[in-house]
LOVEX-456181 format. One record per residue (C-alpha): residue number from 1; x, y, z negated; residue in three letters. Coordinates in Angstrom, 1 decimal. Layout:
NUM; X; Y; Z; ALA
...
This chain:
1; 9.3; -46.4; 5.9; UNK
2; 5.6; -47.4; 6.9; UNK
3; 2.5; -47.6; 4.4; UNK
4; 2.4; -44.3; 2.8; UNK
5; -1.0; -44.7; 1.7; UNK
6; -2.2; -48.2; 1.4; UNK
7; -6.0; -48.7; 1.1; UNK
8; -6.0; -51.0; -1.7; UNK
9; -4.6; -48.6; -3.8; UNK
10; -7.0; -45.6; -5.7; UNK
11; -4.7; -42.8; -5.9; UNK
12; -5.1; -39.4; -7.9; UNK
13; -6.1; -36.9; -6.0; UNK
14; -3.8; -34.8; -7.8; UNK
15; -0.9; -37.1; -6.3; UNK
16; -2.0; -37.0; -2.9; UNK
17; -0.3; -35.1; 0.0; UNK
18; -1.4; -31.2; 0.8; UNK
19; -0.6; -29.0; 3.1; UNK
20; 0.5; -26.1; 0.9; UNK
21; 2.3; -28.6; -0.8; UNK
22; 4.1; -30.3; 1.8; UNK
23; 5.2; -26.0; 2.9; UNK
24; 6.6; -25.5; -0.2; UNK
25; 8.2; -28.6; -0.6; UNK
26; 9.7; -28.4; 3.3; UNK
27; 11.3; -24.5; 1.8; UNK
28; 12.4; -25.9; -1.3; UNK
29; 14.6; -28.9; 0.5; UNK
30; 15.7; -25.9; 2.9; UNK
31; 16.5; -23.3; -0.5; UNK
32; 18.6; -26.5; -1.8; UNK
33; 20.4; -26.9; 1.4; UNK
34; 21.5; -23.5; 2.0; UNK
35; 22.3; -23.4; -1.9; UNK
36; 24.3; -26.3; -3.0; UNK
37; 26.1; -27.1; 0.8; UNK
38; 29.6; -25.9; -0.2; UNK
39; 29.6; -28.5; -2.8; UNK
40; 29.4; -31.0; 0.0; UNK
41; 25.4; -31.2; -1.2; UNK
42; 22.9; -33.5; 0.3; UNK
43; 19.4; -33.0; -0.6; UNK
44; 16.5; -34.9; 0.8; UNK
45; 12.6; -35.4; 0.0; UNK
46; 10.3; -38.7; -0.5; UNK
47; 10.7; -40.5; 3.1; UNK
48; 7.6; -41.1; 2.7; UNK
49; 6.8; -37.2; 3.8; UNK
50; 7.8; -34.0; 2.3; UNK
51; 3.7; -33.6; 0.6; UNK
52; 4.3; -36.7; -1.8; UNK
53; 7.9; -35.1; -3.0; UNK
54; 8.0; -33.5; -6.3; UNK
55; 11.4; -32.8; -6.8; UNK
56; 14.0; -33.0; -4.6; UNK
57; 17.1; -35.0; -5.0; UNK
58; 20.3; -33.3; -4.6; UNK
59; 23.7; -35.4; -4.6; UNK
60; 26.7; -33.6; -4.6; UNK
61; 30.2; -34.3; -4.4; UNK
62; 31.6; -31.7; -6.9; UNK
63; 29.2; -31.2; -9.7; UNK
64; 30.9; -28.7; -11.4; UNK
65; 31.3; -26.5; -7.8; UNK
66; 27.1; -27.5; -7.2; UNK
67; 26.3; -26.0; -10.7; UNK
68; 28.0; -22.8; -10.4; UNK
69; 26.4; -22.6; -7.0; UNK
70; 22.6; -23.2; -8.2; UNK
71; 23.5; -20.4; -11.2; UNK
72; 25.0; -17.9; -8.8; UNK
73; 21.2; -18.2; -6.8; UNK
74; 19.6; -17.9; -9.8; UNK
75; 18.1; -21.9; -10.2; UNK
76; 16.1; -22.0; -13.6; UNK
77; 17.9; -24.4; -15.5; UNK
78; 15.9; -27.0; -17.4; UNK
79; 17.9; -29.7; -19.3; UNK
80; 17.5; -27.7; -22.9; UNK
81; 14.0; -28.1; -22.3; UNK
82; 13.9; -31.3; -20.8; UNK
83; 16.2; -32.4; -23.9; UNK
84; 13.5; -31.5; -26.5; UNK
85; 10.9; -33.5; -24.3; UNK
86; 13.3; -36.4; -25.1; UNK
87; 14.5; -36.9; -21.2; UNK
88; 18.5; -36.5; -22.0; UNK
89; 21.4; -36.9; -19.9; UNK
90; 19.7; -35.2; -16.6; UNK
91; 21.1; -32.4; -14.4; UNK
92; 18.1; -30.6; -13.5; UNK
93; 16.6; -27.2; -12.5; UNK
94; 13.4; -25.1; -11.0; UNK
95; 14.6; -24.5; -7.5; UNK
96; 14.0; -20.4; -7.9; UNK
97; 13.8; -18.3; -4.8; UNK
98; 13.3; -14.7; -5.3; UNK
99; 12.0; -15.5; -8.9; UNK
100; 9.6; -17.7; -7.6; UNK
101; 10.1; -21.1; -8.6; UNK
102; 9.2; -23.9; -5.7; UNK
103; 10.0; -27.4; -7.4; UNK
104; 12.0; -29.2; -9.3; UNK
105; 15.9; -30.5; -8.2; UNK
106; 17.6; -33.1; -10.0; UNK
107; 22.2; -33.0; -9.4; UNK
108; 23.7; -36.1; -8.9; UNK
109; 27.4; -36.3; -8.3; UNK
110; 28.1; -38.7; -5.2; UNK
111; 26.1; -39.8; -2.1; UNK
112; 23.0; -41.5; -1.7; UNK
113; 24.0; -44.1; 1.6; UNK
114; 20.9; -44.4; 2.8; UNK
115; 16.8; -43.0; 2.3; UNK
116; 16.0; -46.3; 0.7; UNK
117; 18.7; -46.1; -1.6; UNK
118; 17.9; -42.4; -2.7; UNK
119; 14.4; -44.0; -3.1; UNK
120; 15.5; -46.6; -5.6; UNK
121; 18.0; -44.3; -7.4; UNK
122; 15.1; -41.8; -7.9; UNK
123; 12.6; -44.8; -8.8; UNK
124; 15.2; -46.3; -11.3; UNK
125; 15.8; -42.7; -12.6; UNK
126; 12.4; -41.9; -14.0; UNK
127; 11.3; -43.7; -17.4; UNK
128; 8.3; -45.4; -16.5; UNK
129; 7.0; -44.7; -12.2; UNK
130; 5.1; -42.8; -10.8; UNK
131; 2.8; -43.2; -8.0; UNK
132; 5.8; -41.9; -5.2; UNK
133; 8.1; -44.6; -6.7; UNK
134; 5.2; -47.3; -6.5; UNK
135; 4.2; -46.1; -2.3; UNK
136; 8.2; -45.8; -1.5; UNK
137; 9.4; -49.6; -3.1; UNK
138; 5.9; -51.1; -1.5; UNK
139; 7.1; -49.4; 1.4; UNK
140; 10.8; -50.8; 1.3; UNK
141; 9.3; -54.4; 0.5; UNK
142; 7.0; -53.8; 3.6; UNK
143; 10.3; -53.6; 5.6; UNK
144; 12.4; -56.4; 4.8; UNK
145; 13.6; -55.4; 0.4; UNK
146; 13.5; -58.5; -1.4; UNK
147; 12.1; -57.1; -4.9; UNK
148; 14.0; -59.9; -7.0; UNK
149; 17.1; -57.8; -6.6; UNK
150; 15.8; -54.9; -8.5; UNK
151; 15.8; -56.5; -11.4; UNK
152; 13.1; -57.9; -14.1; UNK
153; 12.7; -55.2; -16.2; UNK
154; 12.1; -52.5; -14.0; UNK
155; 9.6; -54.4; -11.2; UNK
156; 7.8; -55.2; -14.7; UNK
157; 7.3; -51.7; -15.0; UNK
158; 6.8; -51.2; -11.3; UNK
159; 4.2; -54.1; -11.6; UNK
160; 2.1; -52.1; -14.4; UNK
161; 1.8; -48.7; -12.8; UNK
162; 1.0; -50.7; -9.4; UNK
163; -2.1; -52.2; -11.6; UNK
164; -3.4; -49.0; -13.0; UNK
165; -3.8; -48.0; -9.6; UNK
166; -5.7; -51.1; -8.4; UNK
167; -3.1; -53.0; -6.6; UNK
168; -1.4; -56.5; -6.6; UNK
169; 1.3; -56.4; -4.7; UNK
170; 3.5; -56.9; -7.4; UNK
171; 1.3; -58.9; -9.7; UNK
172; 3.9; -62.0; -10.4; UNK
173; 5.9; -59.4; -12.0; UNK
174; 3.2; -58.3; -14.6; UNK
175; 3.4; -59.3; -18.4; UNK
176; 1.5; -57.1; -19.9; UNK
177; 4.3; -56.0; -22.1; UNK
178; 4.6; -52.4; -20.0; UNK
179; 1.0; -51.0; -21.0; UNK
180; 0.7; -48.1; -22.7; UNK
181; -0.4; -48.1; -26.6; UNK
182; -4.2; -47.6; -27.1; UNK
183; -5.0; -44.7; -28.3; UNK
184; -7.5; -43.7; -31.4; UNK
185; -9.7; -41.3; -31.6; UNK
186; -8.3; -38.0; -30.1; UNK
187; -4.6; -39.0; -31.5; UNK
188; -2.3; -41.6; -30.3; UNK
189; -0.3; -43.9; -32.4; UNK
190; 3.0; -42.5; -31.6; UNK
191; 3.1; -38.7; -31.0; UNK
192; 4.9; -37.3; -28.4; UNK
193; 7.5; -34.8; -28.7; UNK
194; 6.8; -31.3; -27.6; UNK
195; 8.2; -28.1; -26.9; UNK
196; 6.0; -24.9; -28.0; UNK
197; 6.1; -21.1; -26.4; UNK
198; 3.7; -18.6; -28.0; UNK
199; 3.1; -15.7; -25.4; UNK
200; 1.4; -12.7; -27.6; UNK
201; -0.1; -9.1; -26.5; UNK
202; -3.8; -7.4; -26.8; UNK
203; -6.2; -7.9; -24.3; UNK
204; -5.2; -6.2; -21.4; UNK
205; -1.2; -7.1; -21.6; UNK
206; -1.0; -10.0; -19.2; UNK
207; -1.0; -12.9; -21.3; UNK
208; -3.3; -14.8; -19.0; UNK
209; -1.3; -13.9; -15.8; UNK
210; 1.8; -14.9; -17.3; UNK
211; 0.4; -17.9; -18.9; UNK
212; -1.1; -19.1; -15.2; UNK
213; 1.9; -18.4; -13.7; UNK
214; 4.2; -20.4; -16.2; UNK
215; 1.6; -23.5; -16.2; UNK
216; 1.5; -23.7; -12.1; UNK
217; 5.5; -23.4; -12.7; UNK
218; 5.9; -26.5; -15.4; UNK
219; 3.3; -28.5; -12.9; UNK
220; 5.7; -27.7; -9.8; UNK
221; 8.5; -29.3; -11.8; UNK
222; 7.2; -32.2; -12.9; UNK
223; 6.8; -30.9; -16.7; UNK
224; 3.3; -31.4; -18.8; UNK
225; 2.0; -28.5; -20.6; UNK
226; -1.4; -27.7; -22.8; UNK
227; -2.4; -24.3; -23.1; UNK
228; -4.2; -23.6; -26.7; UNK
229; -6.3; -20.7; -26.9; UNK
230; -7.6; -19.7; -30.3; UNK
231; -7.1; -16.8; -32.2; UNK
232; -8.8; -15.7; -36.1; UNK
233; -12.5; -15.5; -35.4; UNK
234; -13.3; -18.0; -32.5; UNK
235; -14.5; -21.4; -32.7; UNK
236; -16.1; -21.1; -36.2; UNK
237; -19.6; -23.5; -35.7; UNK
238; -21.3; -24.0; -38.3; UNK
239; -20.0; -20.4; -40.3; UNK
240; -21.2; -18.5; -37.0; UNK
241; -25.0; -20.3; -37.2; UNK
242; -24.6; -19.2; -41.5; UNK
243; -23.8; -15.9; -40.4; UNK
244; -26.4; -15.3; -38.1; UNK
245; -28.7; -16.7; -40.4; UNK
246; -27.7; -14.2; -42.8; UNK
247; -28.4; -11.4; -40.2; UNK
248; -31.3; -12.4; -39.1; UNK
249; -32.5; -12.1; -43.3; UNK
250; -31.0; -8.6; -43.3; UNK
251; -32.4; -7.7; -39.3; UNK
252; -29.4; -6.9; -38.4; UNK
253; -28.7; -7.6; -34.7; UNK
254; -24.9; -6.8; -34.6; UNK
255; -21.7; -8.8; -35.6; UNK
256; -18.7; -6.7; -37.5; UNK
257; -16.6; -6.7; -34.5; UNK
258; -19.4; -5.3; -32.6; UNK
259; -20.2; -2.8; -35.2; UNK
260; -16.4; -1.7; -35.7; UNK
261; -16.1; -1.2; -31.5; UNK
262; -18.8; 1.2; -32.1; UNK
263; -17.3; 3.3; -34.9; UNK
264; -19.0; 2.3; -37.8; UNK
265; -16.9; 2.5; -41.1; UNK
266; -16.1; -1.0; -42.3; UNK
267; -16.4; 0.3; -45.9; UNK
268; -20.3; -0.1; -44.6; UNK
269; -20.1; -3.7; -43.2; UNK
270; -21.2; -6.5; -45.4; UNK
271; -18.6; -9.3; -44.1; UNK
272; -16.0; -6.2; -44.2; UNK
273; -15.9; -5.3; -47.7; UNK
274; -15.5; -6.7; -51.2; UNK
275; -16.2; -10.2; -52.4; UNK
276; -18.2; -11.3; -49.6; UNK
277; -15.7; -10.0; -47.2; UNK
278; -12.9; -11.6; -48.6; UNK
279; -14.9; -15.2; -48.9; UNK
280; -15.9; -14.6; -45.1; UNK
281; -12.4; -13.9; -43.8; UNK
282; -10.3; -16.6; -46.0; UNK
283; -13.2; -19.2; -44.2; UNK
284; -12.7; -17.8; -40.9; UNK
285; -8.8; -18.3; -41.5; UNK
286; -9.5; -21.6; -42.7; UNK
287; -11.5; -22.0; -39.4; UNK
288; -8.7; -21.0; -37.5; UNK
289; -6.1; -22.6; -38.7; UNK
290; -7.8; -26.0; -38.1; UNK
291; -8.6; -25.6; -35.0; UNK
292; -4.8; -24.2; -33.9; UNK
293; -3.6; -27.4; -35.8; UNK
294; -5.9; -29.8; -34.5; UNK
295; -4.9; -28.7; -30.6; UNK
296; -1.6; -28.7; -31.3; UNK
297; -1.5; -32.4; -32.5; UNK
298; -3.3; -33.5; -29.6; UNK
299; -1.4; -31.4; -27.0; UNK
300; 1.4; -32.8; -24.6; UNK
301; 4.9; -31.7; -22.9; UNK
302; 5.0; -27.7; -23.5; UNK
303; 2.3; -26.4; -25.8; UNK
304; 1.8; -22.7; -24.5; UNK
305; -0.1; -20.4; -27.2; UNK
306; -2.1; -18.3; -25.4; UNK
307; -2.2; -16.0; -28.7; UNK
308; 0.1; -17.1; -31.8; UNK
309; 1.2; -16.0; -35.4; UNK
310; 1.3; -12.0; -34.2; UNK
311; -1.9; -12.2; -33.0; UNK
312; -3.5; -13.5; -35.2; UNK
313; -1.8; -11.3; -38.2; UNK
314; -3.0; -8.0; -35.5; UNK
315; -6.6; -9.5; -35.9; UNK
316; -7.1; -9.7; -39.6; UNK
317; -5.5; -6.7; -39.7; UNK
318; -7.9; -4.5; -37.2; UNK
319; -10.8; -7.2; -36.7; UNK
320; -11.5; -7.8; -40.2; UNK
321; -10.2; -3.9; -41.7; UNK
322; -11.8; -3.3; -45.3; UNK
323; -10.9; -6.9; -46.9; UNK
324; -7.2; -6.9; -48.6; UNK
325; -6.0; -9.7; -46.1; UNK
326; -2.6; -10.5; -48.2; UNK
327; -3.6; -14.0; -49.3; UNK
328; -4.9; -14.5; -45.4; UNK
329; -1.9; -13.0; -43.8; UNK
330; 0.3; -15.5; -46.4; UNK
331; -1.8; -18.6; -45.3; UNK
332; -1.4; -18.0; -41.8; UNK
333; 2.2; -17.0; -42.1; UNK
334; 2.6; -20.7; -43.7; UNK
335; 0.4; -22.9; -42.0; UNK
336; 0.2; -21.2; -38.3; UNK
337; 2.5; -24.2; -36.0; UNK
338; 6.1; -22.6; -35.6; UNK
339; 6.6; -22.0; -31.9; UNK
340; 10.6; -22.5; -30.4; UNK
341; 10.0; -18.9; -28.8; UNK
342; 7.6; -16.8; -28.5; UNK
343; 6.9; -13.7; -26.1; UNK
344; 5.0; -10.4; -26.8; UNK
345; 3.6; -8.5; -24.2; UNK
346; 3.9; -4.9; -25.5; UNK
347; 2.4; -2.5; -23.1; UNK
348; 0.7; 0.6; -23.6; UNK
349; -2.6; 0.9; -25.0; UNK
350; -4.7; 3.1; -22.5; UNK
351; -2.7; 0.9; -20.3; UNK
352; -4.2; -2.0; -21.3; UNK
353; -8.0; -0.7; -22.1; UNK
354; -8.0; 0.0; -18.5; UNK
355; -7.2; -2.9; -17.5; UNK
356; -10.6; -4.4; -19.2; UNK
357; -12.7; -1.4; -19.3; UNK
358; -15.7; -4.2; -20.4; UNK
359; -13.9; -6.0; -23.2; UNK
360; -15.9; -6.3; -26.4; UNK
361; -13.4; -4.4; -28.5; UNK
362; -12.8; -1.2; -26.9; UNK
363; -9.8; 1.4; -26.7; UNK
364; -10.0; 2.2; -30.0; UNK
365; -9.5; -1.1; -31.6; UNK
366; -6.8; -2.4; -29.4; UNK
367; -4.7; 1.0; -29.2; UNK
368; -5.2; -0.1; -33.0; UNK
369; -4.4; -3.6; -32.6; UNK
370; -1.1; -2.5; -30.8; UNK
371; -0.4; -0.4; -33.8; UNK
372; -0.7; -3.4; -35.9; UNK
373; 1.6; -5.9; -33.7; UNK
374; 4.5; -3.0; -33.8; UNK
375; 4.0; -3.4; -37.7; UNK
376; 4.7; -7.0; -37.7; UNK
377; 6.5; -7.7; -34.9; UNK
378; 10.1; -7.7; -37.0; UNK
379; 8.7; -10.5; -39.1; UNK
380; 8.1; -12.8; -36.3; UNK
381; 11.0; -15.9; -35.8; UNK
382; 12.0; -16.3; -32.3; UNK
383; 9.8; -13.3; -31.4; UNK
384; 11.6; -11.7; -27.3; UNK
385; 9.7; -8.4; -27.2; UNK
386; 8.6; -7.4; -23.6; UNK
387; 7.7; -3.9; -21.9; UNK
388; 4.6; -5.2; -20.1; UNK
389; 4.4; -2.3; -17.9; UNK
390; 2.9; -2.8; -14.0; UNK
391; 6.9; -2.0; -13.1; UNK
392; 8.1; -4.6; -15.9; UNK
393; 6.2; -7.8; -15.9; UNK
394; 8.5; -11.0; -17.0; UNK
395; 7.6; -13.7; -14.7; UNK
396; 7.7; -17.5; -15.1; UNK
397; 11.4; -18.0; -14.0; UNK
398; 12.7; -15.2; -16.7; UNK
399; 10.5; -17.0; -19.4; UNK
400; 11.3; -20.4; -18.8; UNK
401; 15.2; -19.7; -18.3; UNK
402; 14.8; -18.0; -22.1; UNK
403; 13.4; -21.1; -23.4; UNK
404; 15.6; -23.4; -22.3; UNK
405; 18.2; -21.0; -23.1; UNK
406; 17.0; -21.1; -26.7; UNK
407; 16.6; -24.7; -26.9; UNK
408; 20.2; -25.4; -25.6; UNK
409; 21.5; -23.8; -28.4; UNK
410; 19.5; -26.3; -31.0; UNK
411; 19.3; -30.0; -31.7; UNK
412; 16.3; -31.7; -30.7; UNK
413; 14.0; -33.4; -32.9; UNK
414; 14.5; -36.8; -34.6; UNK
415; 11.3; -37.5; -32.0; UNK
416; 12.7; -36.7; -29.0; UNK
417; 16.0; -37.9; -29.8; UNK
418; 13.6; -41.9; -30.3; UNK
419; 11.4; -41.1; -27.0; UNK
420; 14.9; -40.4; -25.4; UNK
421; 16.4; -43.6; -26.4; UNK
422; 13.1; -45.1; -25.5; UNK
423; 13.3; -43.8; -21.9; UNK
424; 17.0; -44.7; -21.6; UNK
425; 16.2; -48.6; -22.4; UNK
């Protein structure tokens, strides 16, 4: 095929080849290969070049034989998670090598004839396409396809994403009818469906490692994910400018958490004791709980909680000491977004002070913090407890295998079971 790149076209820069891309991709085809050839396995990239692939299509003819084979290497499956997304019917996993996950690799049972046709059997695969499936049909029209023969529906959908990009190639196909719904402010009309892991630990455990490592995962295989960070105590606005208001009439320079990282008593903080405390903390939960629920209504694909229910019950219970938190605690408990699974990150305390030797709360609170997760940890749902230790870290590929584990076992949502029905038509 010719005309990878057309000029007329503005392309993501997200979408376009790299070379650390086009590496990986090259080891992932050769992983498949090696994986999935006793099966009588073909596997190819984009013929367009191994940088604009990102999955790779394996066609097999024993699909029973293939998936023992990618389970025996240790392939991450997907479809559980893929299910709740509302993509159904797919055979698909993260090619993992070494528990590193390369791409994404979607079984089909029987043989492609020929690189165009494994082009259009990809490009008819995916539920609306993608800028590859736009650069490899141009690409086939460029060398003789007659377009007609694809059918209506699907150059109309062609047509759009050809559009949105700039080009016209296919503009006697467009009716308009493809585009997707406007959206309103900071919400769209129809949400998506979603599937939510909470990852949970003091500062110090890992979370953000882990968290990087599953996002750059779920981008290698084609899978959107939002990453919400909030916890009791951030993000509060207009009660932070009140509070410092209120400090600045008493001349009092430090915040509670400041003042409890030093030692002081809480029984000998204003916002840590007695009415005012308990005002204070129920509108910092308040706070909180708005902004958690307000990201997670706008967020996409799988919502990752950097920090989640135990976290958030450890910080009322450490952060804000000297108010009874019980109503608090309830609230959160209720209204706090219920995640499919959720990891914590246990790990030693000095451990984890050492880690951040500068962090604002200091080894006292978090060995105290850790104290308080242990407490609660039993009345978390869907809570995997993990030994975050440098000689025990869970990486992507373990976490995503449990999750899709998890969600195999459950029925998607009433959304995902429309967007899949959606997809399918």
């Amino acid at each position: 095929m010719s005309d990878a790149s057309p000029d007329d076209l503005d392309l993501p820069v997200e979408d376009l080849p790299t070379p650390e891309r086009s590496a990986r991709m090259e080891q992932a085809l050769a992983v498949a290969l090696s994986t999935v050839g006793e099966a009588g396995g073909t596997a190819s990239l984009s013929p367009l070049g191994p940088g604009w692939s990102s999955d790779v299509d394996l066609y097999v003819s024993d699909l029973a034989l293939a998936i023992s084979l990618v389970s025996e290497a240790g392939w991450t499956p997907l479809e559980g998670i893929l299910r709740h997304l509302g993509f159904a019917d797919q055979r698909t996993y993260a090619i993992t090598n070494h528990g590193a996950i390369l791409a994404r690799a979607d079984l089909s049972e029987g043989r492609a004839a020929s690189s165009a046709d494994r082009a259009l059997d990809r490009a008819r695969r995916l539920a609306q396409p993608d800028v590859r499936a736009v650069l490899e049909i141009r690409s086939l029209v460029n060398d003789g396809l007659d377009p007609t023969t694809l059918g209506q529906e699907f150059m109309e959908k062609l047509a759009e994403k050809e559009h949105s990009l700039g080009g016209n190639v296919f503009a006697s196909f467009r009716t308009g009818r493809n585009r997707q719904p406007k959206r309103t402010k900071n919400k769209e009309l129809i949400r998506r469906p979603q599937v939510r892991l909470a990852v949970s630990g003091v500062d110090g455990s890992g979370k953000s490692t882990l968290i990087a490592g599953l996002q750059e995962a779920l981008e290698r295989c084609d899978i959107a994910s939002t990453t919400i960070w909030t916890r009791p105590g951030m993000r509060l606005e207009r009660l932070d400018r009140m509070a410092r208001r209120l400090r600045r009439l008493r001349n009092d320079d430090l915040i509670g958490i400041e003042r409890l990282s030093e030692g002081q008593s809480a029984a000998t903080i204003p916002s840590r004791k007695g009415v005012t405390g308990w005002v204070w903390l129920t509108l910092v939960c308040v706070a909180y709980l708005a902004d958690i629920r307000g990201q997670t209504r706008r967020a996409s694909g799988v919502v990752i909680y950097d920090r989640h229910l135990l976290d958030a019950l450890g910080t009322l219970e450490v952060l804000y000491q000297g108010v009874n938190s019980h109503f608090q605690q309830r609230m959160i408990r209720w209204v706090v977004p219920r995640a499919d699974l959720a990891f914590w990150l246990d790990i030693d305390p000095d451990q984890a002070a050492a880690r951040k030797p500068d962090d604002l709360i200091g080894a006292d609170l978090v060995s105290q913090q850790a104290d308080a997760y242990r407490r609660h940890a039993d009345s978390i749902p869907r809570l995997r407890r993990h030994h975050a230790n440098d000689d025990s870290f869970a990486t992507p590929a373990q976490v995503l295998s449990e999750l899709n584990a998890t969600l195999a076992q459950r029925r998607p949502a009433a959304r995902a079971t429309f967007f899949s029905i959606v997809r399918r038509r």
